[in-house]
C-alpha positions as CSV (number, residue, x, y, z in Angstrom):
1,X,126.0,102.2,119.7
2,X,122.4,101.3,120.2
3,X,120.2,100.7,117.4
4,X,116.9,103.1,117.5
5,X,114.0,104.1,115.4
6,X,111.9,107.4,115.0
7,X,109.0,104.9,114.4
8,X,107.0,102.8,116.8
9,X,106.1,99.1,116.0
10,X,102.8,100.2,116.0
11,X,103.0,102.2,112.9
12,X,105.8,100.2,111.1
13,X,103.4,97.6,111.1
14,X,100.4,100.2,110.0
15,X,103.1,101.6,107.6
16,X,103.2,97.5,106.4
17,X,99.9,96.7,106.6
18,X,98.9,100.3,104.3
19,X,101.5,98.9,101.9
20,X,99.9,95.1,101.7
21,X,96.5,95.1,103.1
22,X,96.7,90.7,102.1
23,X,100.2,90.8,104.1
24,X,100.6,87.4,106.6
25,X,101.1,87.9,109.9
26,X,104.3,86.0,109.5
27,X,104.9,88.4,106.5
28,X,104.4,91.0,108.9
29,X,107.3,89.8,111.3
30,X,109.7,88.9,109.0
31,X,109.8,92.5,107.7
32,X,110.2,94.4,110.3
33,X,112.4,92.0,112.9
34,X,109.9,91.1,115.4
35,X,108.3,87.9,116.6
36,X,104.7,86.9,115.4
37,X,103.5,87.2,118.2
38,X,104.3,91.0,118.8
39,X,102.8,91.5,115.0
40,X,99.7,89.7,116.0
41,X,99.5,91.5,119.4
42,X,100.4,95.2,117.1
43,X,97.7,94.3,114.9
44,X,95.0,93.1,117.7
45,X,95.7,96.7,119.3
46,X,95.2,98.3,115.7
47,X,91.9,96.5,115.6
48,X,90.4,97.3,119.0
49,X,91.6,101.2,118.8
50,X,89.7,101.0,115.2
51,X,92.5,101.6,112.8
52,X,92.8,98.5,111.5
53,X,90.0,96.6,110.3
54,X,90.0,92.8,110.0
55,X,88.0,90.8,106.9
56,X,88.2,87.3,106.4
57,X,89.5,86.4,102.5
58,X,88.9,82.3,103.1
59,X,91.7,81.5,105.0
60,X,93.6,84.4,105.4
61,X,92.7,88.1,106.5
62,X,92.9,91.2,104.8
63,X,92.9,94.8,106.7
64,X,91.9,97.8,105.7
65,X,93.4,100.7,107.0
66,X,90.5,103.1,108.4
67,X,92.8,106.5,106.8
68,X,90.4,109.0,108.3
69,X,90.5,108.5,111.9
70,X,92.7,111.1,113.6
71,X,96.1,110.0,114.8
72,X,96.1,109.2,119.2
73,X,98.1,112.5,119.7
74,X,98.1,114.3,122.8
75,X,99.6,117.6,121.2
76,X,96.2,118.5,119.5
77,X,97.7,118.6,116.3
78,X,94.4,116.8,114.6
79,X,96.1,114.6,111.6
80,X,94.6,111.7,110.4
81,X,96.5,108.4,109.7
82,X,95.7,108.7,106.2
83,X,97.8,111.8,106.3
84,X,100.6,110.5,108.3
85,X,100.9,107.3,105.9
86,X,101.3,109.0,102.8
87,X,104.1,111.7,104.3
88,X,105.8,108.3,104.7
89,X,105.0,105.9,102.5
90,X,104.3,108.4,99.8
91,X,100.7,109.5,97.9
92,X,99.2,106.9,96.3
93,X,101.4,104.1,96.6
94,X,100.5,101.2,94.7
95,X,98.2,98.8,97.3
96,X,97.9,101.7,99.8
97,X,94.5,103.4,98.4
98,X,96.0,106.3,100.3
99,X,95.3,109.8,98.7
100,X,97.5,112.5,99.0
101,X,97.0,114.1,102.0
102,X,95.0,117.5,102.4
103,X,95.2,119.9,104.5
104,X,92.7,122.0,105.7
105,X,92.4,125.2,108.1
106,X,94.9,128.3,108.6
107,X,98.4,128.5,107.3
108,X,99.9,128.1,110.4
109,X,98.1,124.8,110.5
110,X,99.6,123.8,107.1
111,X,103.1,123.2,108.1
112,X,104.8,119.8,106.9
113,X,103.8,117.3,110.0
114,X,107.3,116.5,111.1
115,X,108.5,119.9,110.7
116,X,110.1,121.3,113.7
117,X,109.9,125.0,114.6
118,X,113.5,127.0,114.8
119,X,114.1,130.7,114.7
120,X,115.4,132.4,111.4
């Protein structure tokens, strides 16, 4: 049997970063079962779409995870990361400084993110 994910590399490693903005690339790797050089490439395309921002701490980097920018989602559906990090990694997760997610417009609108539609 194949092993599969529901999650991308991209945002395990967001997911990883969001959890320890300090985290080594290495640290990065070693977490999640890829190479350093797919981290460092995951995190360089984090950075140049803006979700990721990079800040030297002497001789390491620390990223700061830009919460409010709306997810790349072709459906329309208008969530931010912020609100896609906390579904998973939880509200305010020690290290995160990710808020609970809120949820604004219609009802219809307020359905749980991963929720998928089936008839009664």
């Amino acid at each position: 049997m194949a092993s599969w994910g529901f999650l991308t590399n991209h945002a395990r490693v967001l997911l990883c970063i969001a959890h320890d903005p300090g985290a080594r690339l290495r640290d990065i790797a070693a977490r999640l079962g890829i190479t350093e050089r797919t981290a460092y490439g995951i995190v360089t395309d984090l950075a140049e779409a803006g979700y990721v921002v990079k800040d030297k701490d002497g001789r390491r980097n620390r990223y700061q995870v830009q919460a409010h920018l709306p997810l790349p989602d072709p459906t329309g559906r208008e969530r931010t990361v912020g609100e896609v990090l906390a579904l998973l990694a939880g509200p305010d997760q020690p290290g995160t400084g990710i808020a609970p997610a809120r949820l604004t417009g219609s009802p219809r609108d307020q359905r749980p993110l991963l929720c998928v539609d089936t008839p009664l």
